[in-house]
LOMI-281370 format. One line per 2 residues: their letters; for each residue x, y, z of N, C-alpha, C. Coordinates in steps of 0.1 Angstrom, whole numbers. Layout:
a	X Y Z X Y Z X Y Z | ...
This chain:
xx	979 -208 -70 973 -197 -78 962 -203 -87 | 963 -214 -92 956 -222 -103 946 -224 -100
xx	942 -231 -82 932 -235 -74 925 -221 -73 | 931 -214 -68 924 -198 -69 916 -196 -80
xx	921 -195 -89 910 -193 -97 900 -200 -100 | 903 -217 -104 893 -224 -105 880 -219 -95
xx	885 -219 -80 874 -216 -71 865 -209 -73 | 873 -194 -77 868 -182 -81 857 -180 -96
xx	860 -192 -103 853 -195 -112 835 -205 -109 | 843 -210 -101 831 -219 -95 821 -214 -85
xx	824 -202 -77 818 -194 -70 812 -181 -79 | 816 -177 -90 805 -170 -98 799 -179 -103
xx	799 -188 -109 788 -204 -116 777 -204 -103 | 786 -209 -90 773 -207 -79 760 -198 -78
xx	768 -186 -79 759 -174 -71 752 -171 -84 | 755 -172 -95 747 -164 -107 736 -177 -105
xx	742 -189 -106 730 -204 -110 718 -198 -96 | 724 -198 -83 715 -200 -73 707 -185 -79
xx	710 -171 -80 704 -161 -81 690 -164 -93 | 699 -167 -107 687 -169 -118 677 -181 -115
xx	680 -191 -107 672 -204 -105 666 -198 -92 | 663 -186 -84 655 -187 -71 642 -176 -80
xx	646 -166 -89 643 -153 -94 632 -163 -106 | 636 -170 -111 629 -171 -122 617 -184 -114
xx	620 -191 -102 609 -201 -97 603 -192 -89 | 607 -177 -88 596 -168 -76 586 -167 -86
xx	591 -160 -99 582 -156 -113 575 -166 -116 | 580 -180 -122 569 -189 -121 558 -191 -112
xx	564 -196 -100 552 -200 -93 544 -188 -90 | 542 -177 -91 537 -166 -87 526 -166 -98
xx	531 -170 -109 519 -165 -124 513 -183 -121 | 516 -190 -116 509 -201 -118 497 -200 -107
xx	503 -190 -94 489 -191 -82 480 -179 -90 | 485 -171 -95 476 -160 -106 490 -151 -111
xx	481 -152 -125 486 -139 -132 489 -126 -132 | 478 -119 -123 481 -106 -120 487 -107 -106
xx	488 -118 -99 499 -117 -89 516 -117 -91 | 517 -128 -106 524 -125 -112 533 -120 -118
xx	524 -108 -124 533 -92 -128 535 -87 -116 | 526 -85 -105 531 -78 -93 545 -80 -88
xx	550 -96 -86 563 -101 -84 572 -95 -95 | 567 -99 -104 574 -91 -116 582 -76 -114
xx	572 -68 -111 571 -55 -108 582 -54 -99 | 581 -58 -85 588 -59 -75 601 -67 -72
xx	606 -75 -83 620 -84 -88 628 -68 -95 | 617 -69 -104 624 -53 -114 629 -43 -106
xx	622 -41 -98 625 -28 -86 636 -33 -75 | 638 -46 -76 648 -48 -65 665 -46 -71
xx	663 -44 -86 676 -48 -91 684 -36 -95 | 675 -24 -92 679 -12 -96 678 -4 -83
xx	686 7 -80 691 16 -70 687 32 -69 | 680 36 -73 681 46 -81 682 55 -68
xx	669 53 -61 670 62 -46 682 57 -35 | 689 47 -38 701 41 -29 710 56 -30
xx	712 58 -45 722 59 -52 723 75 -40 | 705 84 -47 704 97 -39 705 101 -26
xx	701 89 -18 701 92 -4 716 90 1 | 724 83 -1 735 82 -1 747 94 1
xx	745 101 -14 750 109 -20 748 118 -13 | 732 125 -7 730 135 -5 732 133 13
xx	739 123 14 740 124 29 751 124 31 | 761 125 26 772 130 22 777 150 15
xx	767 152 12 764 165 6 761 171 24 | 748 165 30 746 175 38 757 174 54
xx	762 166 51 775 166 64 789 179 60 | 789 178 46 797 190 40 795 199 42
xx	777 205 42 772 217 37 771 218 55 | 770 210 65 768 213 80 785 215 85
xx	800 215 74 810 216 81 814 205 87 | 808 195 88 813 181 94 819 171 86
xx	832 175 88 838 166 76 842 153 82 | 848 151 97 844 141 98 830 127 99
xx	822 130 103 809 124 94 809 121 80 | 814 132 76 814 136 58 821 121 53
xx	829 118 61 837 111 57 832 95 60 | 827 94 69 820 77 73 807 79 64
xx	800 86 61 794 85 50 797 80 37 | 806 88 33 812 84 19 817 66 20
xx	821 63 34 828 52 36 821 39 29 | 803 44 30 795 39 29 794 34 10
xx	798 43 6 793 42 -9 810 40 -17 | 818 41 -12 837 39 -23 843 26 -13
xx	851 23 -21 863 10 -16 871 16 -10 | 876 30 -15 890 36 -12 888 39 8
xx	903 44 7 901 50 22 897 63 22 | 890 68 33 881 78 37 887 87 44
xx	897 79 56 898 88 68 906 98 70 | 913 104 59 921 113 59 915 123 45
xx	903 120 38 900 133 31 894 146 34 | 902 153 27 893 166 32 880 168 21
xx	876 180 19 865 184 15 860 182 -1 | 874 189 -7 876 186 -20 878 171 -25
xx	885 164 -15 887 147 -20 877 142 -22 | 865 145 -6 853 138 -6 845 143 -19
xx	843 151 -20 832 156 -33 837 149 -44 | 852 149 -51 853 142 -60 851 128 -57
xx	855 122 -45 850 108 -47 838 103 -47 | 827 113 -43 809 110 -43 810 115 -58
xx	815 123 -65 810 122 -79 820 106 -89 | 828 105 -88 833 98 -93 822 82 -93
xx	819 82 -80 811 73 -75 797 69 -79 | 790 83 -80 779 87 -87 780 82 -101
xx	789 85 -107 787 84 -129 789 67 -127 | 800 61 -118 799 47 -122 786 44 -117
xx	783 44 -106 771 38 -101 754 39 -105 | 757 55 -116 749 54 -123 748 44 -134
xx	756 40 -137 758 28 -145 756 14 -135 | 767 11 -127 762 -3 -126 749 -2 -114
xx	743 4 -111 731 7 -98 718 9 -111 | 718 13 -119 706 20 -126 707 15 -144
xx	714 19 -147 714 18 -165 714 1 -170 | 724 -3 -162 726 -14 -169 717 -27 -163
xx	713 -26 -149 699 -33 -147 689 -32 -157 | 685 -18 -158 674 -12 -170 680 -19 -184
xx	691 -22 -180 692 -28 -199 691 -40 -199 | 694 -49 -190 693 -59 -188 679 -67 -185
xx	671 -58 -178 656 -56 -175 648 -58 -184 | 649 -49 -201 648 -48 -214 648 -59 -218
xx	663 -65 -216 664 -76 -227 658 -87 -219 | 658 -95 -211 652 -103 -202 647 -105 -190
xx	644 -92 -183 631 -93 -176 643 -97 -162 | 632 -94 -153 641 -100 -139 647 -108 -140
xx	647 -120 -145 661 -131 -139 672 -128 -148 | 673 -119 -160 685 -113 -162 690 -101 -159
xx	682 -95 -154 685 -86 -140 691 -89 -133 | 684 -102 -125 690 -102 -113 711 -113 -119
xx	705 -116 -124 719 -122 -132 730 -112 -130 | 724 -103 -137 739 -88 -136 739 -87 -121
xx	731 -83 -117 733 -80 -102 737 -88 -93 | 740 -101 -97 745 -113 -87 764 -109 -91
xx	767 -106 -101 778 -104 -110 785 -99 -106 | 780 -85 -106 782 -67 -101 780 -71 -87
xx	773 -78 -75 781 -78 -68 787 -86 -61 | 792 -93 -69 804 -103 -67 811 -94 -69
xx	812 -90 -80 829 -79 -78 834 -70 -70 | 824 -60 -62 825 -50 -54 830 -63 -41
xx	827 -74 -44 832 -80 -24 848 -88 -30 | 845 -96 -44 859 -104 -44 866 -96 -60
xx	861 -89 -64 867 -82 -75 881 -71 -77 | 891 -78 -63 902 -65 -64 913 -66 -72
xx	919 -60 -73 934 -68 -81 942 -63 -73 | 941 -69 -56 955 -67 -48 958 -84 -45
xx	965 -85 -39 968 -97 -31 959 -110 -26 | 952 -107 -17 939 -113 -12 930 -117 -23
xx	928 -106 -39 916 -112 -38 922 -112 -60 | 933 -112 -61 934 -111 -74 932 -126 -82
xx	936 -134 -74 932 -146 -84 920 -152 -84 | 912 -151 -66 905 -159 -64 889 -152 -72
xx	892 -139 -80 880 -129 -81 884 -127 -91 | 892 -129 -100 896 -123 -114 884 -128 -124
xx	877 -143 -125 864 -141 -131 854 -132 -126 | 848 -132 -115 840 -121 -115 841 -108 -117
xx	856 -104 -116 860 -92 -125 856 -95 -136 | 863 -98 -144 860 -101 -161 846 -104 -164
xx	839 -107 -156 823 -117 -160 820 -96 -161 | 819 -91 -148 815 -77 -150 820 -68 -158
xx	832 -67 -163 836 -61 -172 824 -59 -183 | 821 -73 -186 819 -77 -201 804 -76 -202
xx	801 -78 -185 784 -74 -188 781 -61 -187 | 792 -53 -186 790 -35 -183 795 -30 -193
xx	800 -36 -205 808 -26 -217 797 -22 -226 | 786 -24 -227 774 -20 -234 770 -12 -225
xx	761 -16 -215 756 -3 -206 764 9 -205 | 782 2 -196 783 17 -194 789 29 -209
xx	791 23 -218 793 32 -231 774 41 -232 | 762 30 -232 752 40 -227 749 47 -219
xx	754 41 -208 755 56 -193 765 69 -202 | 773 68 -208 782 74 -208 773 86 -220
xx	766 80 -227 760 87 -233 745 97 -228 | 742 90 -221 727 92 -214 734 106 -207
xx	744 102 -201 746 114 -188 752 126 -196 | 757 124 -208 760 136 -216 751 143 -222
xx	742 135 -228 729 138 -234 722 148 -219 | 721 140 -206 711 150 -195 722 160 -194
xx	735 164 -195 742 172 -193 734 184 -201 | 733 179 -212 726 193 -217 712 193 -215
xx	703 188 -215 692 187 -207 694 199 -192 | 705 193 -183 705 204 -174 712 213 -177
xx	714 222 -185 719 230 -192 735 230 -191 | 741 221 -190 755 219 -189 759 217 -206
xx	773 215 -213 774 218 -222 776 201 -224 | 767 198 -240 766 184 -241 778 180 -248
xx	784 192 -257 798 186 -267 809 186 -258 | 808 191 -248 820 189 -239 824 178 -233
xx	812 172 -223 811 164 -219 812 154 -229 | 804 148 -240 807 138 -248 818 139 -254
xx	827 151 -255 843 153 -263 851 142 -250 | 851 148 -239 859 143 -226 855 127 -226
xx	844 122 -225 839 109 -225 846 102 -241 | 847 104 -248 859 97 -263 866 100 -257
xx	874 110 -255 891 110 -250 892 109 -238 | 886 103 -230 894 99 -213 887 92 -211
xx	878 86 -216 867 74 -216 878 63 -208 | 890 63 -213 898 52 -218 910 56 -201
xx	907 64 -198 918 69 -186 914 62 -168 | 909 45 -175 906 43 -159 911 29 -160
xx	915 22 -150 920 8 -148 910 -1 -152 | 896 4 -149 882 -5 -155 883 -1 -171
xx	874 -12 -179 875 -12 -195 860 1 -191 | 858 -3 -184 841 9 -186 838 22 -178
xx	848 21 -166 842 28 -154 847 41 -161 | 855 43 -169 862 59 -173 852 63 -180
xx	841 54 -187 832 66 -193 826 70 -190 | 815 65 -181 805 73 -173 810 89 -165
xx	826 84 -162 831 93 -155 838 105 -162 | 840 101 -177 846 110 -183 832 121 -185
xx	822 116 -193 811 121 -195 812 132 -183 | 807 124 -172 805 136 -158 814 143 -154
xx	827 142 -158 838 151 -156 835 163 -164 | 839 161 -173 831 170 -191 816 178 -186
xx	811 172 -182 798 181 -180 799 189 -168 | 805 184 -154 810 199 -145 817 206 -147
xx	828 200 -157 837 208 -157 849 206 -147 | 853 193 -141 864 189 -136 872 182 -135
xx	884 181 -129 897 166 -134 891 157 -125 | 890 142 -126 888 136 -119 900 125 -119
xx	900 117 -108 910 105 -111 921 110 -101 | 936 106 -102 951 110 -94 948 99 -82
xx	956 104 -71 960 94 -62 946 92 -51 | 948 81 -49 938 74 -38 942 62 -33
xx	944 63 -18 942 53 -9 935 45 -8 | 941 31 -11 931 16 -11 937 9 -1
xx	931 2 13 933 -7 23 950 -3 24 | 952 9 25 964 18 33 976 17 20
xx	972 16 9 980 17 -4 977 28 -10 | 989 36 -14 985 47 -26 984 42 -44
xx	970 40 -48 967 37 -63 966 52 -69 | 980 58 -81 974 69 -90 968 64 -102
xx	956 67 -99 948 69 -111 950 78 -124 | 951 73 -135 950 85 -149 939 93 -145
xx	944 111 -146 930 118 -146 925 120 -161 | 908 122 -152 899 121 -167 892 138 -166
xx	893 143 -173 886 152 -176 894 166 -177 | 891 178 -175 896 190 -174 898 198 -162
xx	911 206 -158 901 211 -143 899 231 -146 | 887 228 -155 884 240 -154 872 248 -143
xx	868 237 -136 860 244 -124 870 239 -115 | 866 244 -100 874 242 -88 863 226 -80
xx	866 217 -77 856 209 -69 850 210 -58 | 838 216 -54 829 217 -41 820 210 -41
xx	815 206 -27 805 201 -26 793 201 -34 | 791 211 -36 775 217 -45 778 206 -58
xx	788 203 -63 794 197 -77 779 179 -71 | 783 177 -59 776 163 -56 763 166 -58
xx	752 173 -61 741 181 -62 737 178 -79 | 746 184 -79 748 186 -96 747 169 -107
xx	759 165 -99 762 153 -101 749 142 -105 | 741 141 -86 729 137 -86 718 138 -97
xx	715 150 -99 705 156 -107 706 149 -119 | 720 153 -126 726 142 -140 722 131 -140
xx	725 124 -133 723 109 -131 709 108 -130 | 704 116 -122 685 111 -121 678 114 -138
xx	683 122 -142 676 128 -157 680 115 -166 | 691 111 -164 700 102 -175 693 84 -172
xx	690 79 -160 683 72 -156 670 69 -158 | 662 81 -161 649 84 -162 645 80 -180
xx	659 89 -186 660 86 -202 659 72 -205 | 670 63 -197 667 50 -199 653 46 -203
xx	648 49 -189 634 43 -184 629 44 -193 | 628 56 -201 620 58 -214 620 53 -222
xx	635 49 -229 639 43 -237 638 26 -235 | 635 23 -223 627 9 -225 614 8 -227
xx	606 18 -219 595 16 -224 590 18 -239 | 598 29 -246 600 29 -263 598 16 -269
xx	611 9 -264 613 -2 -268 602 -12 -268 | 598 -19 -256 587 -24 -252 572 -26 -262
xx	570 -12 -260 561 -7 -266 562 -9 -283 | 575 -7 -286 576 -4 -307 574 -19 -308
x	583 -32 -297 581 -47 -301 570 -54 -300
């Protein structure tokens, strides 16, 4: 168990060293053959580290296998974007799992690159993003992968508790933007913020629960295991597909705020 982890320790040291030492000698040598070749690499490092259209095409290809009745499809789509199992949800499972999916991924796909982006530029971009995805491959806490991945758990935890407390905010804030109710959503996001096995993933999700108006969380199948999740939110709407629509739109508005808010930033320093 002890070797496990060391390993697991030594393999995030690798992949973050190799990621920030390839990212930051592309950016050098780039401004050294020219400057405005330079920023272009720049430009194009920044844009690799964020998801934003992953996030929508994804989603909405999952939306239109529902809205065509094809739930089987419906379902190897989704397969594409959650850990959990797929092959037995129906209609209402899948929609809540593309939205659940949605509020985190708005966070670690979009917000927290952008914040990261902010504070140091692509090679601390690409840093989180070496991190974040380490965890999604060795980050589980079953059997296989709990000792050998428990730092890259923790390394992500810790680089996501600032962003996602700002996803959590951003997506409440575009909640009322899209005319959804903003005190709701931000009431639900304080109180069930806290209702997810991740220290961060409940808030993005609470927020988005709060602003459709649905429970999210309860039981889900992981590699043929049933995990119940604490539900987060309220179930005062019913969950349909259209909700992953809805969902999208939030996230694009709340993303975009970001963007702003870096360039705010940028621009005030």
């Amino acid at each position: 168990m002890r070797m496990e982890r060391i390993k697991g320790v030594f393999l995030a040291i690798f992949v973050v060293s190799v990621a920030v030492g390839i990212s930051y000698g592309i950016l050098k040598f780039s401004k050294m053959l020219n400057p405005f070749f330079g920023e272009v690499i720049w430009v194009y490092l920044a844009y690799t580290t964020l998801a934003i259209r992953d996030l929508r095409v994804k989603g909405k290809a999952v939306l239109r296998e529902l809205d065509a009745g094809s739930i089987k499809e419906a379902r190897f789509q989704l397969s594409k974007i959650v850990g959990r199992d797929t092959q037995n949800l129906n209609e209402e499972e899948i929609a809540k799992a593309v939205v659940e999916s949605v509020a985190e991924s708005v966070n670690d796909g979009i917000i927290a690159p952008l914040f990261y982006l902010i504070l140091g530029g692509p090679v601390l971009a690409m840093a989180y993003k070496s991190v974040n995805t380490l965890d999604s491959m060795v980050g589980y806490n079953n059997e296989k992968y709990r000792n050998f991945g428990w730092f890259s758990a923790r390394l992500d935890d810790f680089l996501n508790y600032v962003p996602a407390r700002i996803s959590g905010l951003l997506i409440a804030v575009s909640s009322g933007v899209y005319n959804k109710n903003f005190a709701v959503s931000f009431r639900i996001m304080i109180r069930d913020g806290k209702n997810h096995t991740s220290p961060n993933s409940g808030v993005p999700e609470g927020a988005m629960a709060g602003a459709l108006g649905i429970r999210l969380g309860g039981a889900s199948n992981y590699f043929g295991k049933t995990v119940q999740k604490p539900y987060i939110g309220e179930e005062k709407n019913g969950i349909k597909s259209a909700l992953i629509g809805q969902a999208l739109d939030i996230s694009f508005i709340a993303s975009l705020l970001m963007l702003l808010a870096g360039v705010a930033y940028k621009w005030l320093i």
